[in-house]
MOPAC internal coordinates of N, CA, C and O (Angstrom, degrees):
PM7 1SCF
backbone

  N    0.0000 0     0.00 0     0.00 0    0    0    0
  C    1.4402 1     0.00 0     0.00 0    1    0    0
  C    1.5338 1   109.31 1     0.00 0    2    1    0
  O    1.2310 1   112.50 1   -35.62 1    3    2    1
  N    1.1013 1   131.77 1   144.38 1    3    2    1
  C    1.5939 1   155.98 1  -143.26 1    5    3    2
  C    1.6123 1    82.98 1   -99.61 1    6    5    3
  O    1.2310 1   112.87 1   -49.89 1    7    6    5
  N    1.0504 1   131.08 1   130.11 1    7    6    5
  C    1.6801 1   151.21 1   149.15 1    9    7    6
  C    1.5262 1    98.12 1   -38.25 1   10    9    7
  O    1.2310 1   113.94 1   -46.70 1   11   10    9
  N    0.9748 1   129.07 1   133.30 1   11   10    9
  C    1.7328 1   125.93 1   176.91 1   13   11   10
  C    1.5193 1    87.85 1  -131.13 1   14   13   11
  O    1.2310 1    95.99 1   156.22 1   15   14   13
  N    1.1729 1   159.86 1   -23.78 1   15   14   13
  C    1.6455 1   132.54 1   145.48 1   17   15   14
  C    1.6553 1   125.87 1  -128.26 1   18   17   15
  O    1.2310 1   123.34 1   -33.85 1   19   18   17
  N    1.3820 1   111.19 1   146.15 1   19   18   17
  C    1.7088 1    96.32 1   174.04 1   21   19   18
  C    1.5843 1   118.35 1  -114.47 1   22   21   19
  O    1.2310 1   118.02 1    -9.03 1   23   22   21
  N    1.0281 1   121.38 1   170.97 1   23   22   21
  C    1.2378 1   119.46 1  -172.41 1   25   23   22
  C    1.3996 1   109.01 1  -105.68 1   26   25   23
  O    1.2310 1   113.34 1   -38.28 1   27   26   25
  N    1.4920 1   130.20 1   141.72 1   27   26   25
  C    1.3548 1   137.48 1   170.18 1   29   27   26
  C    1.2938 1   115.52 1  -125.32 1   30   29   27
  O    1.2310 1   122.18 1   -29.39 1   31   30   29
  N    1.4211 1   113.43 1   150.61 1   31   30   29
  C    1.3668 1   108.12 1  -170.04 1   33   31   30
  C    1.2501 1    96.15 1  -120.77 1   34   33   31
  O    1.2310 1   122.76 1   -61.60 1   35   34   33
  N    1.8847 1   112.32 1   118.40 1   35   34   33
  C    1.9383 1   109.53 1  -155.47 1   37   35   34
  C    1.5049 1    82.55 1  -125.62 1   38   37   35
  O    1.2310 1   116.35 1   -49.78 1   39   38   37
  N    1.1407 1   124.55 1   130.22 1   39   38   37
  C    1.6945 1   123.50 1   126.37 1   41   39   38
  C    1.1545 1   140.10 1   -19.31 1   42   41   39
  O    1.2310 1   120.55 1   -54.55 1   43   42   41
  N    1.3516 1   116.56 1   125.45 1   43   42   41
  C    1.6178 1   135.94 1   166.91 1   45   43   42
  C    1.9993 1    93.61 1   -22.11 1   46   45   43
  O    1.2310 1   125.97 1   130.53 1   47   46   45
  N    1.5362 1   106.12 1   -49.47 1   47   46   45
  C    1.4983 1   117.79 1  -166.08 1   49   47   46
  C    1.2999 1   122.24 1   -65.37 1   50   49   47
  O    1.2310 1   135.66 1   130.10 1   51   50   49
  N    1.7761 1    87.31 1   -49.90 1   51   50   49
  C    1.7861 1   108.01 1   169.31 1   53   51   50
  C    0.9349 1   107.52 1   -28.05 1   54   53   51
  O    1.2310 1   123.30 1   101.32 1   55   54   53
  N    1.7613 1   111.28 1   -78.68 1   55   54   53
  C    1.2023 1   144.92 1  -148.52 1   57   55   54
  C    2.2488 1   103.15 1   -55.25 1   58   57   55
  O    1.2310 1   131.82 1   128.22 1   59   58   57
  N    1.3422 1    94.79 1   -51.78 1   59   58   57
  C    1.4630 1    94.33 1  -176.24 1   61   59   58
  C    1.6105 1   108.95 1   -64.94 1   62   61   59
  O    1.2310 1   124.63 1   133.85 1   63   62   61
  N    1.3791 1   108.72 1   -46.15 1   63   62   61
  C    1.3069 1   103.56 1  -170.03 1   65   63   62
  C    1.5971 1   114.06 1   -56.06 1   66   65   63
  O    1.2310 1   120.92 1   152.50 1   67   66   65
  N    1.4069 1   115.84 1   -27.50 1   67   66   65
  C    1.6579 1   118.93 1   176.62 1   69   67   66
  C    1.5004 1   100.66 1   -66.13 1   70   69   67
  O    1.2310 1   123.75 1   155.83 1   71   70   69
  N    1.4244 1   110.41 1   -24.17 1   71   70   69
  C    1.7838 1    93.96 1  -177.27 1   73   71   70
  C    1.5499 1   100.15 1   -87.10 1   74   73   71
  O    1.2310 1   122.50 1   174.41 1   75   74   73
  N    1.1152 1   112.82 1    -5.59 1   75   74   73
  C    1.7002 1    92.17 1  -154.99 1   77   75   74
  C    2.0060 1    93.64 1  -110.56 1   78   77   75
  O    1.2310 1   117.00 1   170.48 1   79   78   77
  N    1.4936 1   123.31 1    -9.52 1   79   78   77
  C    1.3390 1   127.69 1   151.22 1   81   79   78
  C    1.6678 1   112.12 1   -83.77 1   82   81   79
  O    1.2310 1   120.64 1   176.46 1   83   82   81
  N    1.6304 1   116.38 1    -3.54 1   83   82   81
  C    1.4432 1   102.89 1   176.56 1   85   83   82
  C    1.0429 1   113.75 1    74.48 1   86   85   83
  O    1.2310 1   115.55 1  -157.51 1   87   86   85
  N    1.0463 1   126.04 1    22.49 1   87   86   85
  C    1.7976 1   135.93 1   172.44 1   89   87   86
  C    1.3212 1   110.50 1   -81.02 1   90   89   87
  O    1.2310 1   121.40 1   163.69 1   91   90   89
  N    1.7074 1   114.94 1   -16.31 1   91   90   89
  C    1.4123 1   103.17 1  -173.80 1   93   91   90
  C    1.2773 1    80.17 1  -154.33 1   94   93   91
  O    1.2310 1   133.66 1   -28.82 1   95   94   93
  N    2.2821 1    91.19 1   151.18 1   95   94   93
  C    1.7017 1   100.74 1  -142.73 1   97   95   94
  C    1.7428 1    67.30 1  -138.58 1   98   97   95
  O    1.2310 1   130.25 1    -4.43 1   99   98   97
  N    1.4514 1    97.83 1   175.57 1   99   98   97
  C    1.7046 1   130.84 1   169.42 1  101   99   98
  C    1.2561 1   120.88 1  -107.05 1  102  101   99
  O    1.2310 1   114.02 1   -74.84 1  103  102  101
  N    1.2830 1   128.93 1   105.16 1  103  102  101
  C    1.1800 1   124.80 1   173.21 1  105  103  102
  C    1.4177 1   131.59 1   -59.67 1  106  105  103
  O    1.2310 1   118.15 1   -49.93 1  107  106  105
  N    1.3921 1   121.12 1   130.07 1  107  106  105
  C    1.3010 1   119.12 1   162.62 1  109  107  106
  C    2.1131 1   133.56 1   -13.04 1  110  109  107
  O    1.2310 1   131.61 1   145.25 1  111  110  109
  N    1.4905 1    95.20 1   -34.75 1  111  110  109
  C    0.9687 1    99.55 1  -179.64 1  113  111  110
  C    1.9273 1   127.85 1   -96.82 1  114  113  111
  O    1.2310 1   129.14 1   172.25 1  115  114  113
  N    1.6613 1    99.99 1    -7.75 1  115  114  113
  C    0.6611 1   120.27 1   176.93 1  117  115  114
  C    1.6924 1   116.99 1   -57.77 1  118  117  115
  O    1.2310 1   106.27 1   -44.78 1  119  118  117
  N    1.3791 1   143.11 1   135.22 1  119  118  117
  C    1.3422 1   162.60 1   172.79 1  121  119  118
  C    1.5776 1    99.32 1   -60.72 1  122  121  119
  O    1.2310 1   120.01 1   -45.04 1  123  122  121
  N    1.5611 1   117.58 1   134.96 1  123  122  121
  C    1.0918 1   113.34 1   170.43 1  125  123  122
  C    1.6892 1   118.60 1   -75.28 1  126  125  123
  O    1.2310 1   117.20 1    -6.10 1  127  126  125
  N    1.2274 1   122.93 1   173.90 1  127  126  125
  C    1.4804 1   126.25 1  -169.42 1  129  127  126
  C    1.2490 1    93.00 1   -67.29 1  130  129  127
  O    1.2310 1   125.51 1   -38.90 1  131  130  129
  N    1.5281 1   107.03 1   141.10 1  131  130  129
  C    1.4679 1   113.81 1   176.12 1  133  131  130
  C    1.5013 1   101.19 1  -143.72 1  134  133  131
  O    1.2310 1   112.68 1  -158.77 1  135  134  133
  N    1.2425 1   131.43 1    21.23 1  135  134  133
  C    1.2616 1   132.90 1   155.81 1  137  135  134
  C    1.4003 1   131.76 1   -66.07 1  138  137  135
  O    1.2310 1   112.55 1   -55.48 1  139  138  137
  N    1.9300 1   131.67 1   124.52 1  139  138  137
  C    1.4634 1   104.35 1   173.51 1  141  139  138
  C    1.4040 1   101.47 1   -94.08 1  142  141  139
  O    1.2310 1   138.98 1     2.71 1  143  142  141
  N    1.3510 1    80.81 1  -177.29 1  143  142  141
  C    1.5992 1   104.51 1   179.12 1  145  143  142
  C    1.1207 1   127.28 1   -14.69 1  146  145  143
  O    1.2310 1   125.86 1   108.91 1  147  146  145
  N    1.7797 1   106.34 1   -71.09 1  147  146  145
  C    1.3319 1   127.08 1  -164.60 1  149  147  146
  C    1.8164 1   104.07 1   -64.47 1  150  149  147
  O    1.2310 1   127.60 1   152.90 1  151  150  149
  N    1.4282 1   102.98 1   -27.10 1  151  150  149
  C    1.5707 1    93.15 1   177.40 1  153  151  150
  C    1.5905 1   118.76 1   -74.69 1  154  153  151
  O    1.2310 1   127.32 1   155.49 1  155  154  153
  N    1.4217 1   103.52 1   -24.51 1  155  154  153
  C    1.3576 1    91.73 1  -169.77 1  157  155  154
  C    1.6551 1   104.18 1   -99.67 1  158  157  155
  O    1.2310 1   117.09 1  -151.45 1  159  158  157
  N    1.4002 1   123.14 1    28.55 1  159  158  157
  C    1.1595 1   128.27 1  -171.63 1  161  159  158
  C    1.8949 1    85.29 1  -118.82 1  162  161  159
  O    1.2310 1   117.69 1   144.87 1  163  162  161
  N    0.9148 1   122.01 1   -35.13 1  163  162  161
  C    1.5399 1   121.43 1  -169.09 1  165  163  162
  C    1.8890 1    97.71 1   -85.63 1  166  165  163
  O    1.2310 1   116.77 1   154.13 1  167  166  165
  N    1.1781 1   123.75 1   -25.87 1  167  166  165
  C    1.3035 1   134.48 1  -170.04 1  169  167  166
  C    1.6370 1    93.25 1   -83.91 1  170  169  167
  O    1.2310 1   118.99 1   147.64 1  171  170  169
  N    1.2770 1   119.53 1   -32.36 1  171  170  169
  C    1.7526 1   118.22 1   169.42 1  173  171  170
  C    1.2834 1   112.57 1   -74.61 1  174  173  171
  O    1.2310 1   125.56 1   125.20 1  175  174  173
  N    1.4182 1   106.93 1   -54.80 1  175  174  173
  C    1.3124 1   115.79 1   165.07 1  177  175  174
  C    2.0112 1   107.14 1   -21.68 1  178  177  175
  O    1.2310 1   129.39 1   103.55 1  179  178  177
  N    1.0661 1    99.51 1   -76.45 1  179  178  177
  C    1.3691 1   118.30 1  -163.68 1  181  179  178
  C    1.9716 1   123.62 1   -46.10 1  182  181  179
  O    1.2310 1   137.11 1   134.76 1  183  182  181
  N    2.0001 1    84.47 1   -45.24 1  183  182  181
  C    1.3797 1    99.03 1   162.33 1  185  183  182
  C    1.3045 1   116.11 1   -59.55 1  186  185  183
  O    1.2310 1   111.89 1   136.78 1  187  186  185
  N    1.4300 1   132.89 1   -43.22 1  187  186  185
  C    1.4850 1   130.21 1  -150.13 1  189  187  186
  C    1.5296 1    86.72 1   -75.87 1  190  189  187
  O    1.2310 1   128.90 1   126.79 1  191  190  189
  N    1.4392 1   100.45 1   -53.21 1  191  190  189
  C    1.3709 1   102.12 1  -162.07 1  193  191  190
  C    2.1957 1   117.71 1   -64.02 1  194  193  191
  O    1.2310 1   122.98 1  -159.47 1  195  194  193
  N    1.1439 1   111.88 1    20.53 1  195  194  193
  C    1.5620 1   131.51 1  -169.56 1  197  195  194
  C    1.4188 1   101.22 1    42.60 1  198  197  195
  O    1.2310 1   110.87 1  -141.34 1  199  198  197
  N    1.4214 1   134.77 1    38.66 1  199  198  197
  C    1.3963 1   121.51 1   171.94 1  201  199  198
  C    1.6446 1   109.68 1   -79.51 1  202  201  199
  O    1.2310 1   115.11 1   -19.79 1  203  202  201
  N    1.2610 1   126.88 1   160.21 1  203  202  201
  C    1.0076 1   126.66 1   173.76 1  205  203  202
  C    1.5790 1   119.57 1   -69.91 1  206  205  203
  O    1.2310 1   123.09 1   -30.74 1  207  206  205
  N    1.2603 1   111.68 1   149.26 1  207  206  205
  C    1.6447 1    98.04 1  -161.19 1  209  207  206
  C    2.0417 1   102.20 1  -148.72 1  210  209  207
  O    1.2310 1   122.93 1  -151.06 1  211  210  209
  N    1.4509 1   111.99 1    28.94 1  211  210  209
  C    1.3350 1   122.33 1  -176.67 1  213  211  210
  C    1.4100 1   110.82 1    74.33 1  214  213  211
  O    1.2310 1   124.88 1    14.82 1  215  214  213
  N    1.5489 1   108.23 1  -165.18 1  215  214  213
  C    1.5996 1   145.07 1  -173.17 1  217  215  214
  C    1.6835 1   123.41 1   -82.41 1  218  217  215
  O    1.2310 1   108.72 1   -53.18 1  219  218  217
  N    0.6803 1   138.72 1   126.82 1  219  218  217
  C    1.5790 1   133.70 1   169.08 1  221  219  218
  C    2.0581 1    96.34 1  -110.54 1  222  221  219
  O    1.2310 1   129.14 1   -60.59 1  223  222  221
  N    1.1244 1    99.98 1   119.41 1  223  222  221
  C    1.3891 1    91.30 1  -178.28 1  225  223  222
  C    1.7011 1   102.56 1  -122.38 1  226  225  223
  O    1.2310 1   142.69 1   -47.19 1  227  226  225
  N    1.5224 1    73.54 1   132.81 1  227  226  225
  C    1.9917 1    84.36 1  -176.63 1  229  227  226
  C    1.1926 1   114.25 1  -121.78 1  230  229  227
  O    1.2310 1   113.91 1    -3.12 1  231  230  229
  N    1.3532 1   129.13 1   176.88 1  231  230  229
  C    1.8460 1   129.11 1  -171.61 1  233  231  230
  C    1.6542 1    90.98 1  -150.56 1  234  233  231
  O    1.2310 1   137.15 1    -3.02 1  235  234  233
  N    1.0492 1    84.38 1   176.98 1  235  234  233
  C    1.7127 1   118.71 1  -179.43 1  237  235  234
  C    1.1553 1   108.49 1  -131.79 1  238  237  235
  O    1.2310 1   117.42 1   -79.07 1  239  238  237
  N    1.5299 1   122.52 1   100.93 1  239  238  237
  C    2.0405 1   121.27 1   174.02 1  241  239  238
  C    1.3591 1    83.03 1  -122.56 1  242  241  239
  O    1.2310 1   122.62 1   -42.26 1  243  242  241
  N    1.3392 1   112.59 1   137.74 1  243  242  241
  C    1.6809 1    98.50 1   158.65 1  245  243  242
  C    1.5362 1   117.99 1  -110.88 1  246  245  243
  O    1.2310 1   129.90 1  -129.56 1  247  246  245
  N    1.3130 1    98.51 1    50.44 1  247  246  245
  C    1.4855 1   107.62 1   176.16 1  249  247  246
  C    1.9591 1   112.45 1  -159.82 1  250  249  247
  O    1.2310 1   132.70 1  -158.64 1  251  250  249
  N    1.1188 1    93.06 1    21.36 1  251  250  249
  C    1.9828 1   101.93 1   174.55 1  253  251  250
  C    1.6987 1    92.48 1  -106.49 1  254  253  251
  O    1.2310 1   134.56 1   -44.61 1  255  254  253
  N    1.9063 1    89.45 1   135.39 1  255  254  253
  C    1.2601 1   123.23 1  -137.56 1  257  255  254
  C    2.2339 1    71.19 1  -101.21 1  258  257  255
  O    1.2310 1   123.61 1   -50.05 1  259  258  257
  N    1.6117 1   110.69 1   129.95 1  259  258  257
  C    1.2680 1   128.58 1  -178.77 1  261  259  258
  C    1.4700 1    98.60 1   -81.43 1  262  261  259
  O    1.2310 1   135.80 1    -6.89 1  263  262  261
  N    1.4801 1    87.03 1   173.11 1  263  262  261
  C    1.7679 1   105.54 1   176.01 1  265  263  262
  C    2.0346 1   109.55 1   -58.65 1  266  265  263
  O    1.2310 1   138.64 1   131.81 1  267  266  265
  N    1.0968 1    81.48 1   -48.19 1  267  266  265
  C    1.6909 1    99.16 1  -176.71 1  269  267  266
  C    2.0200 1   107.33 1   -66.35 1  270  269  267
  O    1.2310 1   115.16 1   173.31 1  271  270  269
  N    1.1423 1   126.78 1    -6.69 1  271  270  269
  C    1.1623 1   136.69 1   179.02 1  273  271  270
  C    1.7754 1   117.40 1    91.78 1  274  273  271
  O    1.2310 1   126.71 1   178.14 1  275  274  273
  N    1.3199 1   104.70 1    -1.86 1  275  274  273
  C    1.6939 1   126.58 1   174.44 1  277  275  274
  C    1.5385 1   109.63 1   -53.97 1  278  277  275
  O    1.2310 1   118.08 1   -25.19 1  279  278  277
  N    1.2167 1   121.27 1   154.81 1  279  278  277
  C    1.2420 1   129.24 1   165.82 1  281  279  278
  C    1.5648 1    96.10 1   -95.35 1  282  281  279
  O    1.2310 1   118.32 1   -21.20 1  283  282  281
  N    1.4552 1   120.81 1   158.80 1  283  282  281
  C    1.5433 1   117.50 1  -147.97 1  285  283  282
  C    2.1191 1    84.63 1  -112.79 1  286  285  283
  O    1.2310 1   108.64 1   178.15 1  287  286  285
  N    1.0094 1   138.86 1    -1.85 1  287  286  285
  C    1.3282 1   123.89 1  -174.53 1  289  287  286
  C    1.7035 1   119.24 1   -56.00 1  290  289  287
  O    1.2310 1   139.64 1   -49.60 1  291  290  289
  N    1.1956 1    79.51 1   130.40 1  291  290  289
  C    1.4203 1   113.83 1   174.95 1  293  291  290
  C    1.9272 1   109.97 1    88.95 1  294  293  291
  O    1.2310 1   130.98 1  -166.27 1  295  294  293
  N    1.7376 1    96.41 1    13.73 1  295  294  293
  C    1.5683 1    87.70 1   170.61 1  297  295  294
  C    1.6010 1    99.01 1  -109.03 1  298  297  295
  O    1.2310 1   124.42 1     2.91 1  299  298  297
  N    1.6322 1   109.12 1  -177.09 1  299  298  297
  C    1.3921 1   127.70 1   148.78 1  301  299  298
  C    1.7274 1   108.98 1   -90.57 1  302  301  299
  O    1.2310 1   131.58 1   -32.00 1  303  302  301
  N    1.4550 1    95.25 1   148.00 1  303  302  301
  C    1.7579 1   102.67 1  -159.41 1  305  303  302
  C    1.5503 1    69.73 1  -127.86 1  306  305  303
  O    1.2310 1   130.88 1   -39.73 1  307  306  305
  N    1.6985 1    96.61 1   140.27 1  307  306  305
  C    1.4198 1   129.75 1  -175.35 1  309  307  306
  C    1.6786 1    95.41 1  -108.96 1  310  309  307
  O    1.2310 1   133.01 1   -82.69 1  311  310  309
  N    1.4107 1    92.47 1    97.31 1  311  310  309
  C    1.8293 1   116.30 1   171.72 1  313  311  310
  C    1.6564 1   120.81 1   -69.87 1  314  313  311
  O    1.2310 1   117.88 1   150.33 1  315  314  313
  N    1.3691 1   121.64 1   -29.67 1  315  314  313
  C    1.3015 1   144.47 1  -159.88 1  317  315  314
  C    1.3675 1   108.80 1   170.67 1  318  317  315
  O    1.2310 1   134.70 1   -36.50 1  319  318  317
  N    1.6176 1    89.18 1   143.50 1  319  318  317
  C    1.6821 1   114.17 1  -167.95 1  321  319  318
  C    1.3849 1   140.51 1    93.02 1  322  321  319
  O    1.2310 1   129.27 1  -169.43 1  323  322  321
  N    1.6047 1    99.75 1    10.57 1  323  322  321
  C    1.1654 1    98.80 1   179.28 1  325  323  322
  C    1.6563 1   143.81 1   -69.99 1  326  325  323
  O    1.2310 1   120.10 1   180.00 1  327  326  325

């Protein structure tokens, strides 16, 4: 049977730099941010401090329609974790 996902182990850095070359997009279906403050201040908290902090799971469609109304080819689409 064919592997259907792999795991990578990306950086806090990784991770930004794919947003900040646009390598990784938001899907249409995706929920807007609904986090306050204090969570995403304890979620820094958490990073600085190297605790473990879950999954960001992403895909590859090259045809799921983005926040911006784009077709997503040739990015990674952020499924969960945003």
């Amino acid at each position: 049977m064919a592997e259907k996902y792999t795991v990578h182990d990306y950086t806090v850095e990784q991770i930004l730099n794919f947003i900040k070359s646009n390598e990784i997009a938001i899907p249409e279906i995706q929920r807007p941010f609904v986090w306050k403050g204090w969570q995403v201040r304890d979620l820094e908290d958490s990073l600085y401090q190297s605790y473990p902090t879950g999954y960001i799971i992403i895909s590859k469609s090259p045809d799921l329609k983005l926040k911006d109304g784009s077709l997503s080819i040739g990015k990674k689409i952020m499924i969960d974790g945003q």
